[in-house]
C-alpha positions as CSV (number, residue, x, y, z in Angstrom):
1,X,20.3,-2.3,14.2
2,X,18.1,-2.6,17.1
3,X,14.4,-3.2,16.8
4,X,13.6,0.3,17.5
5,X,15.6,1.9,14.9
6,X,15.0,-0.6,12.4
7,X,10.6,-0.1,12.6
8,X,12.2,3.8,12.1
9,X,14.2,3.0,9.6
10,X,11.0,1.2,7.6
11,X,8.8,3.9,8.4
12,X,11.6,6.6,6.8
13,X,11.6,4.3,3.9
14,X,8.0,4.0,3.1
15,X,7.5,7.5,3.4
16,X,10.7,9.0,1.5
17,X,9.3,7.4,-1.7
18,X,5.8,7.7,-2.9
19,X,7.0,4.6,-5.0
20,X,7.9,2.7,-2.6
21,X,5.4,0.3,-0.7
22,X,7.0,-1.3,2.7
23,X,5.4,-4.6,3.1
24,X,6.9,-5.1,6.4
25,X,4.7,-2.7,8.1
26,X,0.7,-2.4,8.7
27,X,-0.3,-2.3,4.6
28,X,-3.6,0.2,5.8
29,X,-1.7,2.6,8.2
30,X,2.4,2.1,6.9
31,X,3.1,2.3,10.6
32,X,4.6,0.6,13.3
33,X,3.0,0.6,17.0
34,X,3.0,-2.8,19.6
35,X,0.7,-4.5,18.2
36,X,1.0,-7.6,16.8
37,X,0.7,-7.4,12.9
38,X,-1.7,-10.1,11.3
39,X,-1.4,-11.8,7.8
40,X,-4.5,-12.9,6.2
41,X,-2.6,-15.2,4.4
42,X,-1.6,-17.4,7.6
43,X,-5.7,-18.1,8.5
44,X,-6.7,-21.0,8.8
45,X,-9.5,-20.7,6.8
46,X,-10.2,-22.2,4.2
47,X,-11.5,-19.2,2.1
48,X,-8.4,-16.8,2.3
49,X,-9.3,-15.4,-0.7
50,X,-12.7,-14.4,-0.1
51,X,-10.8,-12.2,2.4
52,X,-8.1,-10.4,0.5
53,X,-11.3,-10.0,-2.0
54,X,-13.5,-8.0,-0.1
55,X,-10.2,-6.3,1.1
56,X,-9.1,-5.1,-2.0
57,X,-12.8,-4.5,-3.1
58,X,-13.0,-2.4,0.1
59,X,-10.0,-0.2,-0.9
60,X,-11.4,0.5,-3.7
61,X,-14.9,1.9,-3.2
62,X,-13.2,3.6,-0.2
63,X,-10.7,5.4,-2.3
64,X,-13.4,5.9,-5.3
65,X,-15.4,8.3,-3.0
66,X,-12.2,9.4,-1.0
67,X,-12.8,7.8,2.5
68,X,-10.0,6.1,3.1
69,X,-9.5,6.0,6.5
70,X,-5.8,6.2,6.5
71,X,-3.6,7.9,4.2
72,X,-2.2,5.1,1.2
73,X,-1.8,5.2,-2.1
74,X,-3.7,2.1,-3.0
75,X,-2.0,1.9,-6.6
76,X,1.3,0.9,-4.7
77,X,-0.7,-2.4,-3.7
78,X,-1.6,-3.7,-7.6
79,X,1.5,-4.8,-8.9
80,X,-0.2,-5.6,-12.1
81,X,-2.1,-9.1,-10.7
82,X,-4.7,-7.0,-8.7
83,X,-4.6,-5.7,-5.2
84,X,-6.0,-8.6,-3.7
85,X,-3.2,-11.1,-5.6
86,X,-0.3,-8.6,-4.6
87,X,-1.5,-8.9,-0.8
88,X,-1.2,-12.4,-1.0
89,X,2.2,-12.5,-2.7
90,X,3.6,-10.3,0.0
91,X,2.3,-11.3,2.8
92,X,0.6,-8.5,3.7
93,X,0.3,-7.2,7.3
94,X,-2.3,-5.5,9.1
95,X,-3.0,-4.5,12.4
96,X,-5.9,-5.7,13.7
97,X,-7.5,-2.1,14.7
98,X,-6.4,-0.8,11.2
99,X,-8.7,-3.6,9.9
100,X,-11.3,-2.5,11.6
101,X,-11.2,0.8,10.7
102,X,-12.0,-0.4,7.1
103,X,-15.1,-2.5,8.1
């Protein structure tokens, strides 16, 4: 598969399923453009998880009063450890204009 039809093959997938959660993509917009993607988890910082924290905490208010900026189902994020944890385990992406969006 080429590059092209494989970004429209994960974007098919991620929305054919509401169960389904591709972590290959932008985890705020589940889309693919030419930006580079970003993972958190490859900072150099030393607090990474101060990061995912206000992330996840972020989401969360956001969805509470329903102003998510982009259309996710943030339940698909918490595998059970927390949203923030499950970022981290997958190696969440994000574009960086999607973050900002959040901010």
């Amino acid at each position: 598969m080429t590059s092209n039809s494989q970004n429209e093959h994960d974007r098919m997938e991620a929305s054919a399923s509401h169960q389904y959660f591709n972590w290959k993509l932008c985890i705020l917009c589940q889309e693919h453009n030419n930006q580079p993607l970003q993972c958190p988890a490859n900072s150099l910082r030393k607090d990474i998880g101060a990061e995912y924290s206000y992330v996840s905490e972020s989401l969360k208010h956001f969805n509470d009063f329903n102003c998510l900026a982009f259309n996710i189902d943030i339940q698909l994020l918490d595998d059970g450890t927390g949203i923030g944890n499950t970022m981290l385990k997958n190696r969440d992406k994000q574009y960086q204009m999607a973050d900002w969006r959040m901010r």
